[in-house]
N, C-alpha and C positions, 0 to 999 in steps of 0.2 A: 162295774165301773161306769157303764152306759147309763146305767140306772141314776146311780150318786151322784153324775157328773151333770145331769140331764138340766138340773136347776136353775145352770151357769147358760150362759149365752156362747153358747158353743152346740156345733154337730159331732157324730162322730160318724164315722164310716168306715168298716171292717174287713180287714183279709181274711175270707173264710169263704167257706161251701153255705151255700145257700141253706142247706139242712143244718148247719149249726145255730147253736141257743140264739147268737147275739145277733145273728140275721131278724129274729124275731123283732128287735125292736130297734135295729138301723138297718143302713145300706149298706151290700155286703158286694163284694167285687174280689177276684181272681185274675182273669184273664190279664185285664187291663191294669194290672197295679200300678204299671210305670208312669199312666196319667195320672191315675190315683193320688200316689205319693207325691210325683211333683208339687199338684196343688192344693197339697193339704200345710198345714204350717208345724205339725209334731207328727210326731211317729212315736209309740211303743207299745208295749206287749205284756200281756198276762202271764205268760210260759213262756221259757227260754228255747223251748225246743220246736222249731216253728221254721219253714222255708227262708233260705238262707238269701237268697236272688231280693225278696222286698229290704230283709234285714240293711244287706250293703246298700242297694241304693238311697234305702233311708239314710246310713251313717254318709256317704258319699257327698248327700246334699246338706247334710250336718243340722238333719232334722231328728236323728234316735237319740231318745231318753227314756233310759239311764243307755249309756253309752254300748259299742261293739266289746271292747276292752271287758267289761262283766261279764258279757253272754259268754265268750269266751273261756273266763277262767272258772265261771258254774256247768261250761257242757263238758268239761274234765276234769274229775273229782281230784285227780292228783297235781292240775295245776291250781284251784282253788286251796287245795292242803298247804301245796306249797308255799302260794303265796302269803297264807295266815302267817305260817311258822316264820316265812323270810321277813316280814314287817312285824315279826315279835309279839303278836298276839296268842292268848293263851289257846292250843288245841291237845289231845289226847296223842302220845308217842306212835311214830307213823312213819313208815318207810313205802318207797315207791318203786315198782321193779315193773318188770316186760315180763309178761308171758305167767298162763296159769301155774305151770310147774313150777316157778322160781316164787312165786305168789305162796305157793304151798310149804314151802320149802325153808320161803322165810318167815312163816308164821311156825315151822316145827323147830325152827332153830333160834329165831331170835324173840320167841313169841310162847314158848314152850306148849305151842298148841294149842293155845287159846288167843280169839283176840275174832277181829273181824278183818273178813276180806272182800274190797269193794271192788267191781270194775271199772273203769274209773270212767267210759261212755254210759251212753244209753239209760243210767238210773235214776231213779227217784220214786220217792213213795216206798221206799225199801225195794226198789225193783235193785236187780245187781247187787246184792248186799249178801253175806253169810257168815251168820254167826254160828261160829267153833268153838267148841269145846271139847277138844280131844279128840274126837273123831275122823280125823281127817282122810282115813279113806274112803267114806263116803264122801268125797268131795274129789273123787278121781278125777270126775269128769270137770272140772275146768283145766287138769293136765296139758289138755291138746291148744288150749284157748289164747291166741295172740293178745297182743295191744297190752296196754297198763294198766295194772292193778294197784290199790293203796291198799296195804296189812298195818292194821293198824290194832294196838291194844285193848282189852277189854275194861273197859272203867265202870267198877263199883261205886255209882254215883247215887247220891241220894233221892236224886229227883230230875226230868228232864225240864227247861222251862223255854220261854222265848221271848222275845221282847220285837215290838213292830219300832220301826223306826222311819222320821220321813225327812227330806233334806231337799233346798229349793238353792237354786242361787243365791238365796239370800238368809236362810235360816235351816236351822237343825230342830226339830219336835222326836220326842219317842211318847208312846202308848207304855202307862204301867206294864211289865211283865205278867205273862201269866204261866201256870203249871201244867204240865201237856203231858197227857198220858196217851202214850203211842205201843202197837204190837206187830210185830213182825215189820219195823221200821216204817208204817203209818198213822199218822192222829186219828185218835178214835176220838177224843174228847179234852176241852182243856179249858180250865175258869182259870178266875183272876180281881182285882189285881193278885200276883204273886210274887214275889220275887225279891235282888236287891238291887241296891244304884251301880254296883257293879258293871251289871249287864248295859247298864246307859251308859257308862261312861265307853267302855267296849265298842257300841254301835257308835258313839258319835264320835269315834278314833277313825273305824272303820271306812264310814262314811265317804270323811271328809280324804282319807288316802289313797280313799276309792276315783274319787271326782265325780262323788255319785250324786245323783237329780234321781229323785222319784219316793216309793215308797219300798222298803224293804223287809223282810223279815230273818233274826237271828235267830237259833237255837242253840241251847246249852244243854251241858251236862252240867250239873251245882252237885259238888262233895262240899261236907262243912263250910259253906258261905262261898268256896271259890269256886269260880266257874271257866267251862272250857268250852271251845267253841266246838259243834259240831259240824254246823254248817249254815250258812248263809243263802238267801232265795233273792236276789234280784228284782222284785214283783212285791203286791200285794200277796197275801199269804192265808195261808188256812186258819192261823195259830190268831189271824186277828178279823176275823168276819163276824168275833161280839162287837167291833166296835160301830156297826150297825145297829145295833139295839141299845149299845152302853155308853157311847160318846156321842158330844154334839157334832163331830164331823167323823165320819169313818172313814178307814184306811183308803177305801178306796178313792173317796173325792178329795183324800189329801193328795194319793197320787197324781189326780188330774192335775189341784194348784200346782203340783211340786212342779210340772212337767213343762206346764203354759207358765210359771215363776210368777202367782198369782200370790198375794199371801196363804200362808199355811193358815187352818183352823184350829182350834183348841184342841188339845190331845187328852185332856183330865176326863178320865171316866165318871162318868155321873152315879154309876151303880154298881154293884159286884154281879158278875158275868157269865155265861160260859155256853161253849158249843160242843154239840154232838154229830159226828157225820154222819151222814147216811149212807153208807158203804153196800153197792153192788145191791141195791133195793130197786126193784123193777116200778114198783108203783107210786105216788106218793102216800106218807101214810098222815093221813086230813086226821086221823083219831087223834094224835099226838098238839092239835094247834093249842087243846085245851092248855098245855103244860110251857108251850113257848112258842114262839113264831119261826114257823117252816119258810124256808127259802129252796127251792125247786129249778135246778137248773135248767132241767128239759134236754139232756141228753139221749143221743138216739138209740144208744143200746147200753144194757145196764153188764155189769160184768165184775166180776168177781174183785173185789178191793178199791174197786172205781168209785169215787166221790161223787153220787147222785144229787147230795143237796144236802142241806143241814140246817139244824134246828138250834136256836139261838134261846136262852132261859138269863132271866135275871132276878134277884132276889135282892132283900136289906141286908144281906153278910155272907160267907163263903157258905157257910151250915147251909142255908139254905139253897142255895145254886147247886152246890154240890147234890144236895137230897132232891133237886127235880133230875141234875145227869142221873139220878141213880136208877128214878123212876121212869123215866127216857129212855135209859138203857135196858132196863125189865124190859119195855114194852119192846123195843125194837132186835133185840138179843137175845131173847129168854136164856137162852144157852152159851153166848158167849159169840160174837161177831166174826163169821167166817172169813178168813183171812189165810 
């Protein structure tokens, strides 16, 4: 976002540990946030899940964007559930209970044992997530486990996809959808465009009942043409880091206009698209620039499903994007991305 936004006649200046990426290329401050934030004119955030102390006094001085209200109903996966289902929007059949045992109990009775059970703190990236298939006593061990859980259905869907969306005071933009091929409930890889207007009309429902400012990313499940939500990310998003290589403005410096209520830039992809993560890779792999442009976070310790960087391909039509992820994935997978 420091990078994209860099263009604009603007600073930025960062909460974070001096050893993180984005210290690299600003000002990065802790101790002091409460000067900080006073005099800065926006506040927001790339993750949701981030010290809470800057979060308030950014909303306090009515300087956070996208609002406290989001962060909120994405850091509990069963008030985010609910709130889809409450304002009518399509999601997958879902119940919300207290406590791992009743979690269990309502996936063998009203679920017949199949279906997923989420914790509704602490997840993402498929962290907190388990999918059943009848097996449910290997799943003793969430027995003892307080707080809420979502049990939620298994959907035979045909395809997962997502679409970026961005929203300013003043306008609504989405990014063509793309097709996301995720394992063990993280993105491995996803081109694009894909999708249908479904999904847009969806995010700019969302959006606007959201009272949301910034940029966002949706996910779906698509069976035959219809689509269901799976979940929503408050932030720029993994599902749209092609639009670095494939649009004239990417996700991320729409966020910044959306935020400052600068105008939004064009959202029309220039080309067919697609990225690969680099999952829990210690090194960078420089072999790979041949095939598409590596982006390298610089994080300090690599670790098993951790998103080290990713590598962005673009081609004249999906055939071909598709056949560099393929070749992407040879090189970096031989065997299949440990996960």
């Amino acid at each position: 976002m420091i990078l994209d936004g860099s263009k604009l006649p603007i600073s930025f200046s960062v909460y974070a540990d001096k050893e993180d990426p984005a210290c690299r290329i600003a000002s990065c401050f802790k101790e002091n946030y409460k000067k900080e934030i006073e005099e800065c004119d926006v506040v927001t955030f790339e993750f949701e899940h981030v010290d809470d102390e800057p979060l308030m006094l950014a909303n306090e001085l009515d300087k956070l964007k996208p609002g406290l209200d989001v962060i909120k109903l994405k850091r509990a996966r069963h008030l985010e559930k609910e709130y889809l289902r409450r304002e009518g929007f399509p999601t997958p059949r879902f119940v919300t209970v207290e406590g791992g045992n009743e979690a269990l109990r309502t996936l063998r009775d009203e679920f017949n044992g199949v279906g997923v059970i989420k914790r509704s703190e602490g997840g993402y990236d498929g962290r907190g997530q388990f999918f059943i298939k009848g097996d449910l006593s290997s799943y003793n061990f969430l027995k003892e486990e307080k707080g809420y859980f979502v049990v939620e259905e298994y959907v035979n869907y045909d395809y997962e996809a997502s679409i970026i969306a961005v929203r300013s005071e003043r306008e609504f933009k989405t990014y063509q959808p793309t097709f996301n091929y995720n394992e063990k409930g993280i993105l491995v890889y996803n081109y694009g465009p894909f999708g249908n207007e479904e999904m847009i009309k969806v995010a700019e429902d969302l959006t606007q009942k959201l009272g949301y400012v910034g940029t966002m990313g949706i996910e779906f499940f698509v069976k035959e043409g219809k689509v269901l939500i799976n979940e929503f990310s408050p932030r720029v998003h993994n599902t749209g880091h092609y639009t670095l290589d494939a649009a004239e403005v990417s996700q991320f410096e729409q966020h910044v206009r959306a935020v400052l209520n600068l105008d939004l830039g064009p959202t029309k992809v220039l080309v067919y698209a697609g990225t690969v993560n680099l999952l829990g890779i210690s090194e960078p792999p420089l072999n790979l620039v041949k095939l598409g442009n590596l982006y390298w976070y610089g994080k300090r310790e690599a670790k098993k499903r951790r998103k080290m960087g990713h590598i962005n391909v673009i081609g004249d039509d999906l055939n071909e994007v598709r056949e560099k992820i393929d070749n992407v994935m040879q090189i970096l997978y031989p065997n299949g991305p440990d996960l």
